[in-house]
C-alpha positions as CSV (number, residue, x, y, z in Angstrom):
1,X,101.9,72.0,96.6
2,X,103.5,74.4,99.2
3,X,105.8,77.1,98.3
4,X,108.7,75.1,99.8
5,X,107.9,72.3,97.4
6,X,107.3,74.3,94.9
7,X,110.5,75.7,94.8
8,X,112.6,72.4,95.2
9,X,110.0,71.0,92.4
10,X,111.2,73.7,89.9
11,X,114.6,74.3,90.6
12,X,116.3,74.1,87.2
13,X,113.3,72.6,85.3
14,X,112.2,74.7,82.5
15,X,110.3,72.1,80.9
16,X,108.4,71.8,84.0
17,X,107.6,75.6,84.7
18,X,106.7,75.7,81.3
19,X,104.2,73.5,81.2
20,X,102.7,75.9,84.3
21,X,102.8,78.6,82.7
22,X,101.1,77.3,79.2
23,X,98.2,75.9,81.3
24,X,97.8,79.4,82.5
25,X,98.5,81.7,79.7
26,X,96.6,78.8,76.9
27,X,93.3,79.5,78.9
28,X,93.9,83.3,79.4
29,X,94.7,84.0,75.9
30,X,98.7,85.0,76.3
31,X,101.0,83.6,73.5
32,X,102.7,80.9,74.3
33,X,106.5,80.8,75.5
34,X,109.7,78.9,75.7
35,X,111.2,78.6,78.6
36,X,115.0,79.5,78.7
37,X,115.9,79.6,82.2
38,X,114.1,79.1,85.8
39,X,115.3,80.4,88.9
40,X,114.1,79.4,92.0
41,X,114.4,81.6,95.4
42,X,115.7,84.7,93.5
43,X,116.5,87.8,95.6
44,X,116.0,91.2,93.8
45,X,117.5,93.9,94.9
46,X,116.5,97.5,95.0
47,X,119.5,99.4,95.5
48,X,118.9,100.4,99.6
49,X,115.3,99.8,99.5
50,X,113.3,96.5,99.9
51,X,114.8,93.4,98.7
52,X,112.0,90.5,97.8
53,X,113.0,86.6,96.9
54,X,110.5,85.3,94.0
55,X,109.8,81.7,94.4
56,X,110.7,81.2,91.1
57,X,111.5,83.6,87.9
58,X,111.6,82.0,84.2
59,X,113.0,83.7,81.2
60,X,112.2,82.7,77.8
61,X,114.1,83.0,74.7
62,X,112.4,86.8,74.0
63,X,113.8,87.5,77.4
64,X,110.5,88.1,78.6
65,X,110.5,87.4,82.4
66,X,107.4,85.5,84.3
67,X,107.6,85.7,87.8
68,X,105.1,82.9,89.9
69,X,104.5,82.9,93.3
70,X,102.6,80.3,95.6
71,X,100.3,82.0,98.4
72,X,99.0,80.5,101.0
73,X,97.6,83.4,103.1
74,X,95.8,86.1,100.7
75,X,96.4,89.6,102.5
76,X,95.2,93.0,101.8
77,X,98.1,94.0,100.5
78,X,98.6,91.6,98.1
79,X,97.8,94.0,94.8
80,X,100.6,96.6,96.3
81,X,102.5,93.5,96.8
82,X,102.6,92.4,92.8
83,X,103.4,96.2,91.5
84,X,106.3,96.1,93.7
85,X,107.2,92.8,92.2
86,X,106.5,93.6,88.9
87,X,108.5,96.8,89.1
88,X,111.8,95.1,91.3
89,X,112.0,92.9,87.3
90,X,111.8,96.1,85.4
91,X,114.9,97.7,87.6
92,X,116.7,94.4,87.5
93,X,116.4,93.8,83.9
94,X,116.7,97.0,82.2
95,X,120.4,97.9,81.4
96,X,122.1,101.2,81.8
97,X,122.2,103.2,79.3
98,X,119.4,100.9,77.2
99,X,116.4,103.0,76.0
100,X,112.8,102.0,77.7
101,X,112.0,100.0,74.3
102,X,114.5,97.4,75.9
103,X,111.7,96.5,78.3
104,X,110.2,93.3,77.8
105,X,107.2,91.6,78.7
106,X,106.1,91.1,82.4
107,X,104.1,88.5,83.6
108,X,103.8,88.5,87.8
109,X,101.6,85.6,88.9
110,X,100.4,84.6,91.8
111,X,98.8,80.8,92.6
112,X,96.9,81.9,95.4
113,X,95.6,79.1,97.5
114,X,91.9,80.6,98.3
115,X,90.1,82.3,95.9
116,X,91.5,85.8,95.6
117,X,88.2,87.8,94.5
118,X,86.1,84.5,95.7
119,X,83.7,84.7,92.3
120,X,84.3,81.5,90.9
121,X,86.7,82.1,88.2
122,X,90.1,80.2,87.6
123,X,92.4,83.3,87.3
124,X,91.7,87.2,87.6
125,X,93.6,89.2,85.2
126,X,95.2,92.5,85.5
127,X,96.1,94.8,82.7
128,X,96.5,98.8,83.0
129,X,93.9,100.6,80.8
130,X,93.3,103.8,79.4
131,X,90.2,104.9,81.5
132,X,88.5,107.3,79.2
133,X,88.2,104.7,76.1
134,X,88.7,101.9,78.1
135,X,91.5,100.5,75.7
136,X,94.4,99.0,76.4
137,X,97.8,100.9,77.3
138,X,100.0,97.9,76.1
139,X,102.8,98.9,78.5
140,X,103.8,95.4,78.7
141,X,103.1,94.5,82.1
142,X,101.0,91.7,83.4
143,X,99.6,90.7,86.9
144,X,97.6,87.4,87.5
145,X,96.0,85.5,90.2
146,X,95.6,82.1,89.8
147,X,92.3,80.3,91.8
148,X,94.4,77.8,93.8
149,X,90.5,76.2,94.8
150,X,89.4,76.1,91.2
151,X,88.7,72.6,89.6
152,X,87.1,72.5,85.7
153,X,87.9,70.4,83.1
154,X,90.3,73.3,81.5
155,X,93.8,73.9,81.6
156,X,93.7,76.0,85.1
157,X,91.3,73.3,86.3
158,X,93.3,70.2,85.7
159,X,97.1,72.1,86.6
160,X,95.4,73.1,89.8
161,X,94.3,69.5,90.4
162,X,97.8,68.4,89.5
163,X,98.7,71.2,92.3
164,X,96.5,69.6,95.0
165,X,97.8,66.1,94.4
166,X,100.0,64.2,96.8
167,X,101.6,61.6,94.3
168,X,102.7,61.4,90.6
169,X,99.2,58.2,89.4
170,X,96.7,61.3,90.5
171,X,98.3,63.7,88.2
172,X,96.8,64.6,84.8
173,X,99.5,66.4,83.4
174,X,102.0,63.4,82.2
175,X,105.8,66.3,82.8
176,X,104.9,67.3,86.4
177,X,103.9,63.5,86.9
178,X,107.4,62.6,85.9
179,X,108.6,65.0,88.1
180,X,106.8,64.1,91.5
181,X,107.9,60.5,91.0
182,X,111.6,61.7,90.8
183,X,111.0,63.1,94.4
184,X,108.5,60.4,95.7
185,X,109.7,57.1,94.2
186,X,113.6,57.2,94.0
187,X,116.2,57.6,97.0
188,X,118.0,60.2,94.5
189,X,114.8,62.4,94.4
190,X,114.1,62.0,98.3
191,X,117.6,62.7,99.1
192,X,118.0,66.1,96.8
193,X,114.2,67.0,98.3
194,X,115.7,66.9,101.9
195,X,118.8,68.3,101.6
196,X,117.0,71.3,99.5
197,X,114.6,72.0,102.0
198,X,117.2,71.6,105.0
199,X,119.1,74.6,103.1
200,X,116.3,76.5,102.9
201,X,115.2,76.5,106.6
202,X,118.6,77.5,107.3
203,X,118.5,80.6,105.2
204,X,115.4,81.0,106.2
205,X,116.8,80.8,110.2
206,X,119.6,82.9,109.5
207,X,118.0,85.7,107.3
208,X,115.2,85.8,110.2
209,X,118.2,86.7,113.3
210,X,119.6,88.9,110.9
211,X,116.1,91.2,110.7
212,X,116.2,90.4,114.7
213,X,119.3,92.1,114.8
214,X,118.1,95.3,112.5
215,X,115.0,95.6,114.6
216,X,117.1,95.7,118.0
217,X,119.5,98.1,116.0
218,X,116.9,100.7,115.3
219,X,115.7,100.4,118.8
220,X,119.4,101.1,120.5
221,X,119.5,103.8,118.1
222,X,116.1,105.7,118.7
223,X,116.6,105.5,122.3
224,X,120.2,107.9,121.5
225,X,122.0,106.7,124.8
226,X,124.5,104.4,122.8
227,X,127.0,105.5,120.0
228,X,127.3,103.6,117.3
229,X,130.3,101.3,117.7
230,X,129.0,100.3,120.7
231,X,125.8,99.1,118.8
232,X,127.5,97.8,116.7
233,X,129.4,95.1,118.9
234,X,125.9,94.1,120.8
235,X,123.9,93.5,117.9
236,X,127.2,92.3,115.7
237,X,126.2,94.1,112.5
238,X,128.5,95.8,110.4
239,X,128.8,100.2,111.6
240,X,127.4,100.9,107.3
241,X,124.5,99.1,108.3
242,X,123.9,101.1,111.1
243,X,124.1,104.3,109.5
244,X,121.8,102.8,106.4
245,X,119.4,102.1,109.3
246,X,120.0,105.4,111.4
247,X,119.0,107.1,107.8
248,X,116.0,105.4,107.3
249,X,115.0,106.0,110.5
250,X,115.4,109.9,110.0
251,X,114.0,109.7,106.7
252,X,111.4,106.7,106.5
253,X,109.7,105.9,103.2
């Protein structure tokens, strides 16, 4: 399953991310959740810093929030690349005003389609700890790699099977069966599959000229030869988004 299909598969399906994410947290010894809410391509935003889309963000009824992500290239930065993920939830859910107990559980987890530490296991773990008593230091925030590769008869094992599978009679688990024969085996499900993933190619296109634009920005601007508003009407961008990226090219992060 591809992170495209992945997204369409999911979109407004709680029962079905659920199930995902009680395979995972069953074997790795999490307590179990239900599943309020799914969002699927969700943007969070960072006041003028980074902004990342999650593949798809569930809230349960504790308001905990359990981000998962489908990788199919593991890079090296991919560790850096889960705080930052983990930490975009915390600013996006905390409230003004609200005192840090408000903070709720945070699960970021990545299905990564090699193994990520290749050792074998179906899922690596990642909890902050205390390093001189080597205890926990319970600050509510979880990171998790998934073994896209792995196959064992456990709960990991079977949902990553269920992963690999192109149609709904090789599928163990009986929801996400249901699911793939909505899209496979009914003109309604083929229909909503290709119009979903037409959409998303063209926000995909349009959001890829858009960092063209930026990039031939901050050129034009580092070379100093062309004010602003004259920028401004080559690369058609707006003139506050030129000065945002003037200023982070005099003060880069």
């Amino acid at each position: 399953m591809d992170d495209i299909f992945f997204e369409v598969f999911f979109k407004d399906q709680p029962q079905c991310i659920e199930v995902v994410i009680h395979e995972i947290f069953k074997q790795l010894g999490y307590p179990l959740v239900k599943v309020k809410k799914v969002e699927v391509q969700k943007n969070l935003n960072a006041l003028d810093k980074r902004t990342v889309r999650l593949d798809a963000l569930a809230v349960d009824e504790q308001g905990n929030h359990i981000n998962i992500e489908v990788q199919r290239v593991v890079s090296s930065n991919l560790e850096r690349r889960a705080r930052y993920y983990s930490a975009l939830l915390d600013t996006n859910s905390l409230e003004k005003n609200s005192d840090f107990s408000s903070l709720n559980e945070c699960y970021v987890i990545f299905i990564t389609e090699k193994d990520f530490k290749r050792k074998g296991l179906p899922a690596y773990q990642i909890e902050r700890i205390c390093v001189q008593d080597n205890t926990h230091f319970r600050d509510g925030t979880h990171i998790i790699f998934v073994n896209g590769e792995y196959r064992g008869e456990d709960p990991i094992g079977k949902l990553m099977h269920d992963f690999s599978c192109k149609g709904a009679d090789e599928m163990k688990n009986e929801t996400l069966a249901e699911r793939m024969r909505f899209f496979k085996e009914t003109k309604m499900g083929q229909r909503e599959l290709s119009g979903i993933e037409l959409e998303m190619a063209e926000e995909a296109w349009a959001e890829g000229w858009a960092q063209v634009r930026a990039e031939m920005a901050a050129k034009l601007i580092r070379l100093g030869q062309m004010p602003l508003e004259a920028i401004a009407e080559v690369v058609d961008l707006p003139i506050e988004r030129l000065r945002e990226i003037k200023k982070n090219l005099s003060h880069p992060t």
